[in-house]
BATIZA-80015 format. One record per residue (C-alpha): residue in one letter; x, y, z. Coordinates in steps of 0.25 Angstrom, whole numbers, plus 5000, padded with zeros to 4 digits. Each point is the difference from the previous one (the first is absolute). Example, Ala and Ser with C-alpha at 12.3 -4.5 7.8 and 13.67 -1.06 7.14 Angstrom:
<atoms>
A504949825031/S500650144998/
</atoms>
This chain:
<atoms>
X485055575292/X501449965004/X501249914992/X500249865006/X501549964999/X500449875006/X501449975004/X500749875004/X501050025013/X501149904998/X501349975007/X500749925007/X499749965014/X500150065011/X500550144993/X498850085008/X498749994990/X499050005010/X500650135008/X500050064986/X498749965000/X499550045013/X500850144998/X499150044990/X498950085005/X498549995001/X500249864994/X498949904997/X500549855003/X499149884993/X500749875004/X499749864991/X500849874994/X500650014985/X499349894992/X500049875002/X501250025013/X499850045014/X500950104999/X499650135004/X499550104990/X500150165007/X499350114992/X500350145007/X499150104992/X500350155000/X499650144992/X501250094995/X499650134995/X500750054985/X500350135005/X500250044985/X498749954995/X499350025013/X499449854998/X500149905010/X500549854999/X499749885006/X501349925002/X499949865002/X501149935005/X500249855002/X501149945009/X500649894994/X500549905009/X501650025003/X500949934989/X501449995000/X499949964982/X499049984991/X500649854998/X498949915007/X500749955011/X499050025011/X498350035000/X500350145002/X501050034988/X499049914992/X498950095004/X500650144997/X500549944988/X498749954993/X499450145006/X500950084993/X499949924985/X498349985000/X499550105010/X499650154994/X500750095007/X500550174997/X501649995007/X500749925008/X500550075012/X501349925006/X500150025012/X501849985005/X500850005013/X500950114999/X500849935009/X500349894992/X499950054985/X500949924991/X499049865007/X498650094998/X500650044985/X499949844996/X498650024999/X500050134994/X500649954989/X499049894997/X499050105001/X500450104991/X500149894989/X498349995002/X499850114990/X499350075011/X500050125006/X501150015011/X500250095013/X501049965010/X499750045016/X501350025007/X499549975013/X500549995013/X500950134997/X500050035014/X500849865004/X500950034988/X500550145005/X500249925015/X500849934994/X500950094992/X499449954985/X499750114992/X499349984985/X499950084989/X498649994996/X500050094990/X501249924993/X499449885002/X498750064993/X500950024988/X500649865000/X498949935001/X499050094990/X498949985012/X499750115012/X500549975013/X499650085012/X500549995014/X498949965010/X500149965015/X498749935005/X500550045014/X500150164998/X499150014989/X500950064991/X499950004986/X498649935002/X499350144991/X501150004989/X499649854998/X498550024998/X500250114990/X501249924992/X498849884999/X499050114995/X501250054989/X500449874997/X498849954996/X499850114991/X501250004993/X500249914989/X500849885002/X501450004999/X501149894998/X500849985013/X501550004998/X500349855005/X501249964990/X500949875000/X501349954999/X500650034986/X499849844995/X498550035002/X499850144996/X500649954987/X498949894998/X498850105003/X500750084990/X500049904989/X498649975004/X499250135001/X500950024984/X499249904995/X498650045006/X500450144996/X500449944985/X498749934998/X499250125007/X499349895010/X498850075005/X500049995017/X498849925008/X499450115010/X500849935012/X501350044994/X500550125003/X501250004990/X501049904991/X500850005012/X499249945010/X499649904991/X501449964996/X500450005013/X498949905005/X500249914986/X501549975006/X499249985014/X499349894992/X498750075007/X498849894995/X498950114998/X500950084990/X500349864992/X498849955000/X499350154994/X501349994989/X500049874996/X498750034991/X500850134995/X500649994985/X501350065005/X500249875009/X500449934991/X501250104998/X500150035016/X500149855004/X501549984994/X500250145005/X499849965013/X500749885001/X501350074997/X499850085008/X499849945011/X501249914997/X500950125001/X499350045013/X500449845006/X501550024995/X500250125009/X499249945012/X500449874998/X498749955004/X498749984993/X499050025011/X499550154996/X499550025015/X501450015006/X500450054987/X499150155002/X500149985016/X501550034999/X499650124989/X499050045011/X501249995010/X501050084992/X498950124996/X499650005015/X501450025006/X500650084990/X498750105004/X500350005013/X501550034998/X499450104991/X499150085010/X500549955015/X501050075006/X500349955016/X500850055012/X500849865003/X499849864992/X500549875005/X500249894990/X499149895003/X500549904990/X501149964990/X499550084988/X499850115010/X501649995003/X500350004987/X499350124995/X500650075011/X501349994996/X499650004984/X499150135001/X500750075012/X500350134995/X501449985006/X500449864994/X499149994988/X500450074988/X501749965004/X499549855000/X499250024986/X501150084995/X500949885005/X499249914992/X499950074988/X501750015002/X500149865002/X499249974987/X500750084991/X501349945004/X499549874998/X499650044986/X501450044996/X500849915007/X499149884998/X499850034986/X501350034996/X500349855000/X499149944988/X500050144992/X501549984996/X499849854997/X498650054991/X501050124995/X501149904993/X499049894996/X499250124990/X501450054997/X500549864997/X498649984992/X500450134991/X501249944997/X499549884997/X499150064990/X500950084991/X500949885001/X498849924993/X499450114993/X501150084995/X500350145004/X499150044988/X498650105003/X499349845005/X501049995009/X500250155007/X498450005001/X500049875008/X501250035008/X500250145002/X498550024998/X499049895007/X500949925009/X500950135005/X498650095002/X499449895007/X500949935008/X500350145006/X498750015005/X500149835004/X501250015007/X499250105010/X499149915004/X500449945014/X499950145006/X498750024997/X499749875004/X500650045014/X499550145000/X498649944998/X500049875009/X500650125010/X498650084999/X499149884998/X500649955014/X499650125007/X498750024994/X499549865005/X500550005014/X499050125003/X501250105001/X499750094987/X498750055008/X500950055013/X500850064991/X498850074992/X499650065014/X501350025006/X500250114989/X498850055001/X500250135009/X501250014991/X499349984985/X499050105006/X501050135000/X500449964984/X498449994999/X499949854997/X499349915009/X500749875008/X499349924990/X500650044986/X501249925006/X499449884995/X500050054985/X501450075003/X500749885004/X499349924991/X500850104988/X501249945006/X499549874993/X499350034987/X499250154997/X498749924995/X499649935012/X500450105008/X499150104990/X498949915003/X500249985016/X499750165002/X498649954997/X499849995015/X500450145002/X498450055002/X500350154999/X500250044985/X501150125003/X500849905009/X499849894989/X500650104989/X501050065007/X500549865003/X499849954985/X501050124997/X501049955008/X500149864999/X500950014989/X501150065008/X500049875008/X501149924992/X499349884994/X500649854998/X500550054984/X500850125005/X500949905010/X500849974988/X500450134997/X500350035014/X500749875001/X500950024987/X500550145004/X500249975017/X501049864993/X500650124991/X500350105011/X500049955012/X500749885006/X499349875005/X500050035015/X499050134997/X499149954989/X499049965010/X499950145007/X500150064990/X498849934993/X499350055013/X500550154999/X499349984987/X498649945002/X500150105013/X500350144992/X499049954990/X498749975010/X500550165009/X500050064984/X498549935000/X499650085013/X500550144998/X499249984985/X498849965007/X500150115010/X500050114988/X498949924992/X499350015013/X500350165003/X500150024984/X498949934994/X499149895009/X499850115010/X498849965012/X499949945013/X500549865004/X498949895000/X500549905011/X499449864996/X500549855005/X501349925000/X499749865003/X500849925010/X500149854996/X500449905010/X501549974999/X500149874992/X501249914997/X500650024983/X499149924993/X501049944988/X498849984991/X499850135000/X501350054999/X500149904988/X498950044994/X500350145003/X501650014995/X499549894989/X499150094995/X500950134999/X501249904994/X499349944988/X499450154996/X501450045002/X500549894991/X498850024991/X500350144996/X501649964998/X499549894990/X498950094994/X500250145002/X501450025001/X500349904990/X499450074990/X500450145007/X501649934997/X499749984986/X499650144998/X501150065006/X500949914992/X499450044988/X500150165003/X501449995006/X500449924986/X499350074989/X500150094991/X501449934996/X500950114996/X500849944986/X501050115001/X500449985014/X500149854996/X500850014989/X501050105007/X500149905013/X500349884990/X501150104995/X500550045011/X500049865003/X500949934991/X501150115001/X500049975016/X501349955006/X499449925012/X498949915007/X499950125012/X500050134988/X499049914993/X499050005011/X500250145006/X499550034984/X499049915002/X499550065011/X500050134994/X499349994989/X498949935009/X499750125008/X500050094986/X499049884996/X499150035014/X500050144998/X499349994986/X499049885004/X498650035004/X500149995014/X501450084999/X499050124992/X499149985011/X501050025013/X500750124991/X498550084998/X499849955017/X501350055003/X499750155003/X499149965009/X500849905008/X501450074999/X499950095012/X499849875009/X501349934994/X499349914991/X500649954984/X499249964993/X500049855003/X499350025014/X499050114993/X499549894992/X500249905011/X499050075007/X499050034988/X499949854998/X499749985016/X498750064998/X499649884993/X500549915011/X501050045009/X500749864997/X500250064988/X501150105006/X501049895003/X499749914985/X500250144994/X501450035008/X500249844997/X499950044984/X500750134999/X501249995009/X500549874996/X499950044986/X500650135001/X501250005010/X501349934999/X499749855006/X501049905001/X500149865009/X500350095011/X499050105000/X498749924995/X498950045011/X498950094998/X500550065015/X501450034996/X499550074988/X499150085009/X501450035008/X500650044988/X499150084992/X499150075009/X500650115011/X499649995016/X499350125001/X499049964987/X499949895004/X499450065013/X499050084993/X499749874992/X499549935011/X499350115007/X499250024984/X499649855001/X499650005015/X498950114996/X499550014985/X498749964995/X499849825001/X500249904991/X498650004989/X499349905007/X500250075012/X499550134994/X498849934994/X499449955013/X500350145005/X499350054989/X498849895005/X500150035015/X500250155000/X498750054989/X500550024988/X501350024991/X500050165003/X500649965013/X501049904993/X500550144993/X500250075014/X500749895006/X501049994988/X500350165002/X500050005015/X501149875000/X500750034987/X500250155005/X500349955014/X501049904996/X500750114991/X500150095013/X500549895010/X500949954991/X500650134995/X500250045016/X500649855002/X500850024989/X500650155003/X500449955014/X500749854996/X500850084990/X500450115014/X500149895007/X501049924990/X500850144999/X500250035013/
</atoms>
């Protein structure tokens, strides 16, 4: 007795069903109307034999009437449609015009959302060879999840591979296709399927996976609502969705969820036929065509993004140079005011040398990150991140990343944690890992003041900006050559391509960019009035305790048998350094010091770093503490930059900033790693793989600055 397995042939019109249909042999044709339409209804009937378990099967295979979606518009997309929800069927075999892919993968997308099992026929082969389009179907298999064979109704070819991939289909189990979305979307199927995952929500046999379900409660699909709305956990989904579904219409600026997924189907379909397609001579057609021809040449491209990225960083010093000298002298006026007021008794150093100088250093660098970050929102919205992402694909490839963990990377020039969380949509858990590992060599919004505060020491104005860049830039090339050794070292396999979506180019949306930069300001903010403040506090009370009475008493000594304001004052300062050296933090930079000396450190900057792990914020509060305590300051030489000029040579302070630019992330950064990448044994390897690489680079950095300043 044979199997019976139905399958429904769906595509688009005029992509070559019925030759595909007529090209199978020894095929039985039963012709009828779908219920309740006229339109036709072909059945073709056929046996193929298992040659494994030398059993036969009888395919049944119904021709769906050509539909370009499946979104109502015309009586033959309602047909296929309402087939494909309530009709039992085994596969869906979709049927696609090689000639015209990124068209026919519009519907493909809709259909591998169904839950169903999914073949794609890649027919017409023969037209596409004429005209010099060649697709990579076995790459295309791989970034979809589905087979996908080549077939020519006209030469037969690839009719046999077809009938045996139904047969092996059918008997594998199903398995979820590897249709993903924009990031905005992928993070609101995330929250979801958490929640169902949490309350361990028990599936309805028509639901393949959390997923799928996720994805079709954002769709606002009816079926699904009506089945939950009698489910206990709706009652926590309904607010769930709501705000999710608020974020979604923030990135789209639009509400209507149709055109909302049929730009994400658009994106996904042209970023696989970028992916698999390769042709001898492309003209553009239109004005996005145009632009992606200049924007992805592989001649023009990365100059115009390394352009941009020039241009941004400039903008970020030069810009953001104005405001932080006014911020500068309005906290320094403050602390003055406060000791005035207070006293220059402990009350009065904790809030001024303590609270309002830690915090204000961190405040005063806040219009350049505002920059920095209305820099990178700007590009992600216009559509340009994704070129980008697949512009450096081939270039990725040989460090063993994929063009798609650009999107985490440059996200790590903003903040670590969302950037943590974006490499969700990296499908391929080695290329997710390896990019979870570098992240952190991308410099983050809270590192820019460090940069900032040693560039306005060392250098003069006119550079600040590229050198900024040379920064970010040395950073993101020390990232590659890491991810190439994890790749050879430790993540060792083969690469799994997988799709990069191309959204349309749209115009800066400036309430997404607010929302964005608004966002990422008041967390900033938040950890300089939480944090940080409290981080201040600490630091003051370790740099100030435990008083030394002897000291004291020899100072006060010293002091009255002084003959001068300026003799007065370099004891003073004296006996503050001897003070510094005994405190807690002084104890704690002396046991660090060892370990730090061969890069050029004291111990001010060993402790500077230390302090750094906590938030890297913290780095510039804790310089703000110790170096306008412990060094010689008078109305002329009052800023936290010209005690950086004074007190820390060139050459350490080179290997400073190449330490910063790699060592481990701030904690909240290294708790969602922690989260993301399965478990704190790899937060341990991540902190000996940066600390021990940031120790090397600085070192080599160091030793040649020092050459460098001798010769």
């Amino acid at each position: 007795m044979s199997n019976e397995i139905v399958v429904a042939l769906a595509g688009q019109p005029n992509v070559g069903k019925s030759s595909l249909i007529n090209a199978i042999s020894n095929a039985k044709l039963k012709v009828g109307n779908f219920s309740g339409v006229t339109v036709d209804k072909t059945e073709v009937v056929f046996t193929v034999c298992d040659d494994v378990l030398c059993s036969d099967y009888e395919v049944h295979i119904i021709d769906l009437p050509g539909a370009y979606s499946l979104n109502d518009y015309t009586i033959e997309e309602r047909v296929t449609k309402n087939f494909l929800q309530n009709d039992n069927y085994d596969i869906i075999l979709n049927v696609i015009d090689s000639t015209n892919l990124q068209r026919n993968l519009l519907l493909t997308t809709q259909l591998l959302e169904s839950g169903k099992k999914v073949i794609v026929a890649l027919n017409m082969s023969d037209e596409a060879d004429k005209e010099g389009i060649n697709i990579d179907a076995h790459q295309l298999s791989i970034i979809l999840g589905v087979p996908c064979i080549k077939t020519s109704s006209k030469n037969k070819s690839g009719i046999e591979e077809l009938k045996k991939e139904i047969i092996q289909t059918h008997k594998n189990p199903y398995s979820e296709p590897k249709l993903i979305y924009s990031d905005a979307i992928e993070e609101e199927i995330a929250e979801i399927t958490t929640l169902m995952r949490e309350k361990n929500y028990k599936l309805q046999p028509q639901h393949f996976s959390y997923r799928q379900l996720a994805v079709k409660l954002l769709q606002e699909d009816k079926e699904v609502y009506n089945e939950l709305r009698s489910e206990p956990i709706w009652i926590e989904l309904m607010p769930l969705i709501r705000e999710s579904l608020e974020h979604i219409y923030l990135h789209y600026e639009t509400k209507d969820l149709e055109q909302i997924f049929g730009d994400e189907h658009f994106a996904f379909a042209k970023g696989a036929k970028m992916e698999v397609i390769s042709t001898k001579a492309m003209k553009a057609k239109n004005i996005t065509q145009k632009i992606d021809n200049i924007l992805i040449s592989p001649y023009y491209g990365i100059p115009v993004f390394l352009f941009f990225m020039w241009g941004l960083f400039q903008l970020t010093f030069t810009l953001g140079a104005i405001p932080m000298d006014m911020i500068d002298a309005i906290f320094t006026a403050l602390g003055d005011a406060t000791k005035h007021f207070l006293g220059e008794g402990m009350l009065g150093s904790l809030i001024a040398d303590g609270v309002i100088a830690g915090v204000g250093a961190v405040v005063m660098f806040l219009p350049n990150i505002l920059i920095l970050f209305i820099g990178i929102a700007l590009l992600e919205t216009t559509g340009y991140m994704s070129r980008v992402a697949f512009l450096l694909d081939g270039f990725f490839h040989k460090f063993g990343l994929h063009g798609k963990s650009f999107i985490p990377l440059v996200t790590g020039f903003g903040c670590s944690v969302p950037a943590y969380m974006a490499a969700r949509t990296l499908k391929n858990e080695r290329d997710r890992l390896i990019t979870l590992f570098i992240i952190g060599f991308m410099s983050c919004g809270a590192r820019l003041p460090i940069y900032v505060l040693f560039i306005g020491a060392f250098f003069a104005k006119d550079n600040a900006g590229t050198m900024l860049f040379v920064i970010y830039i040395a950073g993101a090339i020390f990232g590659l050559i890491a991810a190439k050794v994890l790749k050879v070292v430790v993540f060792k396999g083969d690469d799994e391509p997988f799709v990069m979506e191309m959204p349309k180019y749209r115009m800066p949306s400036f309430k997404l960019i607010w929302h964005t930069v608004y966002a990422q300001a008041k967390s900033y903010l938040k950890k300089a009035g939480t944090f940080i403040l409290l981080a201040s506090m600490l630091i003051w009370f370790a740099v100030n305790y435990p008083k030394n009475e002897i000291l004291q008493n020899e100072l006060t000594t010293k002091l009255t048998q002084a003959e001068n304001n300026a003799t007065k004052i370099s004891l003073q300062n004296e006996y503050k350094q001897k003070e510094l050296k005994q405190s807690y933090l002084g104890q704690v930079g002396s046991a660090m010091t060892p370990i730090f000396e061969p890069l050029g450190f004291d111990w001010k900057m060993s402790v500077s770093l230390a302090t750094g792990l906590a938030a890297k914020e913290v780095v510039v509060s804790t310089m703000g503490v110790l170096y306008s305590l412990g060094d010689d300051v008078d109305e002329e030489n009052n800023g936290l930059i010209e005690q950086i000029k004074a007190n820390i040579p060139f050459s350490s302070a080179v290997a400073f900033i190449i330490f910063v630019m790699i060592y481990l992330p701030c904690l909240a950064a290294s708790m969602v790693f922690t989260r993301e990448a399965g478990g704190w044994r790899y937060l341990v390897y991540l902190f000996i793989f940066t600390t021990t690489t940031a120790w090397i680079m600085s070192f080599i950095g160091y030793r040649i600055a020092l050459y460098l300043g001798g010769a």
